[in-house]
N, C-alpha and C positions, 0 to 999 in steps of 0.2 A: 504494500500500500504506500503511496506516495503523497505528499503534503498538498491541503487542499482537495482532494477526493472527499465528497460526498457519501458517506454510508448510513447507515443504522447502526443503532449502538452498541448493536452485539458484533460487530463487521468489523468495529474501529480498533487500529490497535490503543497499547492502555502504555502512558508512558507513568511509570514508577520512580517516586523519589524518594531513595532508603535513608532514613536520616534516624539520628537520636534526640534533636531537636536544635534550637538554634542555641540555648545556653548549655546544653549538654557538650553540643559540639565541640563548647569553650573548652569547658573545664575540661577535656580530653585532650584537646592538642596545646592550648597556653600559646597562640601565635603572640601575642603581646603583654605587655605589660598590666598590672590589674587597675591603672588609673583609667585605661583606655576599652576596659572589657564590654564596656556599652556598644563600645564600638563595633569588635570585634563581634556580638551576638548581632547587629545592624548586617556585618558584612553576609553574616552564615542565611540570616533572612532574605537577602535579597538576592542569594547564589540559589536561595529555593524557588522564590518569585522566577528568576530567570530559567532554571527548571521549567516548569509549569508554564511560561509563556512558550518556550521552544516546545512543546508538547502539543498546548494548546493550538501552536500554527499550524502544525502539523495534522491537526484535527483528532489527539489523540482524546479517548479519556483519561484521565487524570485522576493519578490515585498517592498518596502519601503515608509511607510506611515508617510508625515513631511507637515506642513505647509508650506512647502516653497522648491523650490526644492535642492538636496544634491549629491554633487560628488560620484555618485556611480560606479562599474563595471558594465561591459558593458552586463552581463548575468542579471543584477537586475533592476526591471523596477520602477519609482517613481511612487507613487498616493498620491495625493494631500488630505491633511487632511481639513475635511468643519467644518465651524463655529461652535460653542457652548461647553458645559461642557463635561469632558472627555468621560461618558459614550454615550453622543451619537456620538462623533465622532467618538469611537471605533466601537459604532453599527452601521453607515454608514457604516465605511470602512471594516471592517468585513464583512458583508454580501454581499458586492461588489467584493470582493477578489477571490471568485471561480469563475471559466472558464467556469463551467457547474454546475448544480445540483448532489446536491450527492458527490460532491467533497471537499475530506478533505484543511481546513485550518486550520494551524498551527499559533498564532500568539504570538508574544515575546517582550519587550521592548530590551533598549542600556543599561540597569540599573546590567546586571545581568552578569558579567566579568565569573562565574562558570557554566553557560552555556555551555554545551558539547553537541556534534551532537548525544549523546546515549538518550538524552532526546528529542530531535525530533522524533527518532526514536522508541522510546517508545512512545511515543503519537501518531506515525501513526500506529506500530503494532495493538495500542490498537482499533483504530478506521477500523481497517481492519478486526477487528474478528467477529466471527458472531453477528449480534443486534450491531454492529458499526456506525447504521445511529442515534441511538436513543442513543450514549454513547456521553457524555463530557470528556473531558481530561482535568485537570487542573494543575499546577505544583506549589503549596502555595508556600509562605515564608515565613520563622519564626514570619515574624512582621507583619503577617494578612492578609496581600497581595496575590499577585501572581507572577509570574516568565513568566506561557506560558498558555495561550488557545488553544484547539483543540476540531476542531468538523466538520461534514459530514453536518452541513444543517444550515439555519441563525438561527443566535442568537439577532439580532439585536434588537427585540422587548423585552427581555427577558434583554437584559444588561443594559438597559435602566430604569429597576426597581431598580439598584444597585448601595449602596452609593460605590463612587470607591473613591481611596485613604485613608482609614479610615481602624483601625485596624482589622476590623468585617468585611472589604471586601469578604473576601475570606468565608468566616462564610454565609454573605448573599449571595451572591452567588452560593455558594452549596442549601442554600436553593429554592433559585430559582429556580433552575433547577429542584431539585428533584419532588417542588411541581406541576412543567408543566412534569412530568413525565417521564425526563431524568436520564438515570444513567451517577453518577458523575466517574470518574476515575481518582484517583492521581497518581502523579510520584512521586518522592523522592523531599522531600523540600532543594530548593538553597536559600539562602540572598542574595539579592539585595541590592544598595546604595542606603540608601535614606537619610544617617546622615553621618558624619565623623566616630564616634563610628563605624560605620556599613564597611567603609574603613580601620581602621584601624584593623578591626575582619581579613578582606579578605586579605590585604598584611602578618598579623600575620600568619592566618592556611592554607587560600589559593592560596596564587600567584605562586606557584608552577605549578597549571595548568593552561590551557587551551592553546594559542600557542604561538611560539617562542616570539615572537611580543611585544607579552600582558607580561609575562614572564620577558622580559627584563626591560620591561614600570614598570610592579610592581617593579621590584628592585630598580631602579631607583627612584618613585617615596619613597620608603620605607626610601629610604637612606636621600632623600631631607627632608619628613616629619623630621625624626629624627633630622637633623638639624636645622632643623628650630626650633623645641619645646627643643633642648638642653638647658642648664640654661645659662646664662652668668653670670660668676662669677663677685661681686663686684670691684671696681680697690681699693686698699687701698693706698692714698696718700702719699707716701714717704716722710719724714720732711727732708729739706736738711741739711745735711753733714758738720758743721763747722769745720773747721780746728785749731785748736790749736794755740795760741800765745805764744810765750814765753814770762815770765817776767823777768826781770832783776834785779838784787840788786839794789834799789836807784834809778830803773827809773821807769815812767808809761810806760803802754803799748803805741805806737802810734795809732793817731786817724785816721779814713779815713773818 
């Protein structure tokens, strides 16, 4: 299916965004410092918003996977993330995510600010062509990870082999696939946050994209870092200032 198609609602694919929420997100990775942490839960919100808008182009349904429920628009529906380590909650909810069989899902973290709706859209083109039911879409990132999953059928039993969070993620994973007889298919690799370094890469080369919002949030947030990490210069103590007495022929000076 490709963005802008007309279908019914059981027809659409469902784009998924796996999150823990936006102040959870914080207190997990610490990209910054704690005077600026407002900030930092602003950026995780608006990396979801942009989610859901690139979904929404696309004409997906819209779905949001968080332990706990989250203020969402009124077109994106919550489902409740179940107990235990990340890969199986990801394989529950993932394979609970399609409407019907045969239907693609798209699924994404809040971690990924370079997220553009042309990467959904590559991930559903790809799964639209022919041998689409037997293709994976993956979307790496630099630091081993990933970005986005896409695929027409569960995976659930298959993610569930994968050490997730660990730099060989994305490495095991493609093997997995390949070796239950899947073709893997990439998209262009984005960075995600998962460090400060990793933050300060995206406000340096990329805060120029994505939308107005986010845009503003990066400059903003750019400017505050900068100040915060400026040096304070030393204060150097000024010795005070005596004033001169005069002396006089034949007399002492007076005492105070």
């Amino acid at each position: 299916m490709q963005c802008g198609t007309e279908t019914s609602v059981d027809e659409r694919a469902t784009l998924l965004v796996f999150t823990l929420g936006a102040v959870a997100e914080g207190r997990r990775r610490r990209l910054v410092p704690e005077a600026l942490r407002d900030r930092e839960t602003a950026l995780y919100k608006e990396c979801l918003d942009g989610a859901l808008a690139a979904g929404r182009a696309c004409g997906c349904r819209l779905e949001v996977a968080a332990p706990a429920p989250l203020a969402l628009p009124p077109d994106a529906r919550y489902r409740e993330q179940p107990s235990g380590a990340f890969g199986e909650r990801l394989a529950a909810v993932f394979d609970r995510a399609a409407p019907r069989p045969a239907a693609p899902v798209v699924v994404v973290g809040t971690d990924t600010p370079g997220l553009a709706t042309g990467h959904v859209r590559r991930a559903l083109a790809l799964l639209a062509a022919p041998g689409g039911i037997d293709r994976v879409v993956i979307g790496p990132s630099p630091d081993g990870g990933l970005y986005l999953l896409a695929a027409s059928r569960p995976l659930g039993h298959l993610l569930q082999r994968v050490p997730w969070r660990r730099r060989r993620t994305f490495r095991a994973l493609r093997r997995t696939l390949s070796a239950a007889g899947l073709r893997v298919s990439l998209l262009d690799p984005v960075a995600d946050l998962d460090r400060p370094a990793d933050l300060d890469a995206w406000l340096a080369r990329h805060a120029a994209t994505g939308g107005e919002a986010l845009r503003r949030l990066a400059a903003l947030l750019g400017r505050l870092l900068a100040a915060l990490r400026r040096p304070v210069l030393p204060v150097t103590p000024v010795p005070p200032r005596l004033a001169p007495v005069p002396v006089r022929a034949g007399r002492a000076p007076p005492h105070h």
